[in-house]
N, C-alpha and C positions, 0 to 999 in steps of 0.2 A: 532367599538365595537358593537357586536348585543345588551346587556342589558346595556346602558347608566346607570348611575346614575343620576335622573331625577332633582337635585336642593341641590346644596351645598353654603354653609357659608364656607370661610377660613380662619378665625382669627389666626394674627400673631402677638402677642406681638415683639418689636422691639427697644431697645434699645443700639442706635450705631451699629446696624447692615446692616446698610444702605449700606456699599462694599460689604459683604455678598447678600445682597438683589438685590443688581443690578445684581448681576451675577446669580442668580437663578430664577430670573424673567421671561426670556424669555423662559427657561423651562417650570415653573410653566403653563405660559400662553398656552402655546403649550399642556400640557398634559390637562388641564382643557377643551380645545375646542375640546378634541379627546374622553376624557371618562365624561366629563359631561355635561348635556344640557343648563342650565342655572346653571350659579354660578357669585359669587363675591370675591373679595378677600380685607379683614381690612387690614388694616397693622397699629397697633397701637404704637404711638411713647410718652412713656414716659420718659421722664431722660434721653434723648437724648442730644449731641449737636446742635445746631442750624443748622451749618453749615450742616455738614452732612445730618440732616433732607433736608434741600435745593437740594444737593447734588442728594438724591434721589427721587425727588418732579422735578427735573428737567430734570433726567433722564424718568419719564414717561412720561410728557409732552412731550419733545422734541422726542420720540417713539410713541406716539399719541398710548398708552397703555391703552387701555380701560378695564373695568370691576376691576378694581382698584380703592380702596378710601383710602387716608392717614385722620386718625382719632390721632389728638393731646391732650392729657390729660398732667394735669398737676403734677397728682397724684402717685408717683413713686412706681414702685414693677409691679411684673406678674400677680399676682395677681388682682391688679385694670386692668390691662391693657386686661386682658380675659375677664373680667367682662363688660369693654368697649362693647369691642366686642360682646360679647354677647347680650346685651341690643343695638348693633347696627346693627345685622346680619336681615336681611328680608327673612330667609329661614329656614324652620322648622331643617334640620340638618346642624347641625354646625362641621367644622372639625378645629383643634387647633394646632397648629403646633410651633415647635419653629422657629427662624429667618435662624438657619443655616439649617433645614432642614437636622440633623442629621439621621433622618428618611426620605428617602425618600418618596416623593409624593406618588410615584407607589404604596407603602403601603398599599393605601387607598381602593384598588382592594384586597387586602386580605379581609378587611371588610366584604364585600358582598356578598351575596349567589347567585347563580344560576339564580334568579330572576332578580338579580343587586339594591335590595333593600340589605340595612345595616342589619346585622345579629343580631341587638339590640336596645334599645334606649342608652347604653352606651358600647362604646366599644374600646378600648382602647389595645396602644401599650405595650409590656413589652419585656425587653431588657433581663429575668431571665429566659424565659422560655427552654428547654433544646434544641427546635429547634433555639432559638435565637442565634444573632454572633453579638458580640462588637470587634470593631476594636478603637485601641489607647487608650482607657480606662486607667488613670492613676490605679496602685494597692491602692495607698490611697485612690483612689475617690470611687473602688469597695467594699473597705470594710468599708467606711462611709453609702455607699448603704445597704450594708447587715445590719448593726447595726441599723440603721433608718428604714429599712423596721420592720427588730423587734420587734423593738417599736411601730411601728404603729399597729401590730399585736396584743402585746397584751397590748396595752392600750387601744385602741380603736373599738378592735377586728374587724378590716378591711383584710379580707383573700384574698389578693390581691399581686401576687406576686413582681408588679412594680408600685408605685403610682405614681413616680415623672417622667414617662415617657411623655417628652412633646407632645405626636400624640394622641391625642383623638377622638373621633367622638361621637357628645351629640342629642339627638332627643331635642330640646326646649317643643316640644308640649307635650311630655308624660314625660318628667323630668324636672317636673313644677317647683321643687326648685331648678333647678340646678343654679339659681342666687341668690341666698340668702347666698353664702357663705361673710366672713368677712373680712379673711384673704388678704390684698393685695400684699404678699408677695411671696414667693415659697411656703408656706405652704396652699394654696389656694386648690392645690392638695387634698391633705389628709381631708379636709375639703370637699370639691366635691363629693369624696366617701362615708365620714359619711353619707352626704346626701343621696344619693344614696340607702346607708342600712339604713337609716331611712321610706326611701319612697317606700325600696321592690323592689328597681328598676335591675336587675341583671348586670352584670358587666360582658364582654364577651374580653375576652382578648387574643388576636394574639400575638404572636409572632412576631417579625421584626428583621431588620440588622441593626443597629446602630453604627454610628462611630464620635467618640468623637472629636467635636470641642475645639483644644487648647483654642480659644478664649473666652472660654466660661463665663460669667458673672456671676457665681455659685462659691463662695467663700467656700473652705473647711471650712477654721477655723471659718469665723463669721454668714455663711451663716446656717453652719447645727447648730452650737451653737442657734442660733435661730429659726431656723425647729423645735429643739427640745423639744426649752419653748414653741414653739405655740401647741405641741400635748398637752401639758399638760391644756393650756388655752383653746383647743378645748374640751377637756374631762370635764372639770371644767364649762365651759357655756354652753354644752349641757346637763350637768347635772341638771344643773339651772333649764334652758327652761322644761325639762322634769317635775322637782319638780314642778313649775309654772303652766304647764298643770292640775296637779291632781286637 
């Protein structure tokens, strides 16, 4: 590739996704040595099994996988586990991904402009946009999407057409708060962006293919149930913080 992406972070939150992981590894590592000069890849494991953790701890080693680090917290949710990540990346852009790599890698080449620098310091996948294609996509899961984007709309007035889409790409150096969110949970997301239009910072959103992992660890009934009390506790303490400022 003539314009390299010259230094990437790849934070993976990973929870029991360690057979998924094994199998997308040797990809991962292949495409990273072809379009980027220096990179790393987290793979954070919280609320994991043991076993399985081992499982794929031994599968790197006995591959002599380099440029891999498994980082173990104890603290359960995505939420903490990106946040790991981020406070453990050594590269000014960080890319986020979830485990199954629902989005693919290649993705990350839409990013990029001409130059083969990122078109932003945030910039982010959405599975809503008209050139976008979901494949498998349960109809309940699409219309708990819509009703939740919503929300996020006009509570928080976040004009974003996909928050919860796991493929991000965050500059550290110029979205200085992008680590101060609270949430360790899913709703870690929607918190990310507040920040984001609190700081001015613009939000540049591609389009991608996405195709829904059955396995997915994302609970309709108790997961969004509580997406939804956290918009409300996100609106309520940034309101705070704000009064507190004057």
């Amino acid at each position: 590739m003539e314009n390299q992406i010259n230094q990437l972070s790849l934070v993976i939150p990973c929870k029991n996704d360690e057979k998924t992981l094994i199998k997308k590894i040797p990809y991962l590592i292949d495409f990273c040595k072809n379009y980027i000069k220096n990179f790393e890849i987290l793979i954070i494991l919280n609320g994991g099994d043991e076993t399985s953790t081992l499982e794929l701890s031994n599968f790197i080693e006995n591959h002599n996988i380099q440029n891999i680090e498994l980082i173990t917290i104890n603290t359960v949710g995505k939420g903490a586990a990106v946040k790991m990540g981020l406070n453990s990346a050594k590269y000014n852009n960080i890319l986020i991904s979830d485990a199954d790599f629902s989005v693919g890698i290649d993705h990350i080449l839409k990013f990029l402009d001409e130059k083969g620098d990122f078109l932003g310091d945030f910039v982010v996948g959405s599975r809503k946009m008209k050139t976008s294609n979901i494949s498998k996509t349960p109809f309940s899961r699409i219309i708990t999407g819509f009703v939740y984007t919503a929300l996020v709309k006009s509570l928080l007035g976040i004009s974003v057409s996909d928050t919860q889409c796991g493929f991000k790409v965050i500059n550290i150096q110029n979205f200085k708060t992008c680590k101060d969110f609270t949430k360790e949970g899913f709703s870690y997301d929607v918190e990310l962006f507040f920040l984001a239009k609190q700081e001015e910072i613009k939000v540049m959103e591609i389009p991608v293919d996405y195709i829904h992992d059955e396995k997915s660890n994302v609970s309709i009934s108790s997961d969004t149930i509580t997406m939804a009390k956290d918009l409300l506790i996100i609106l309520w303490e940034y309101r705070i913080r704000k009064l507190l400022k004057r």
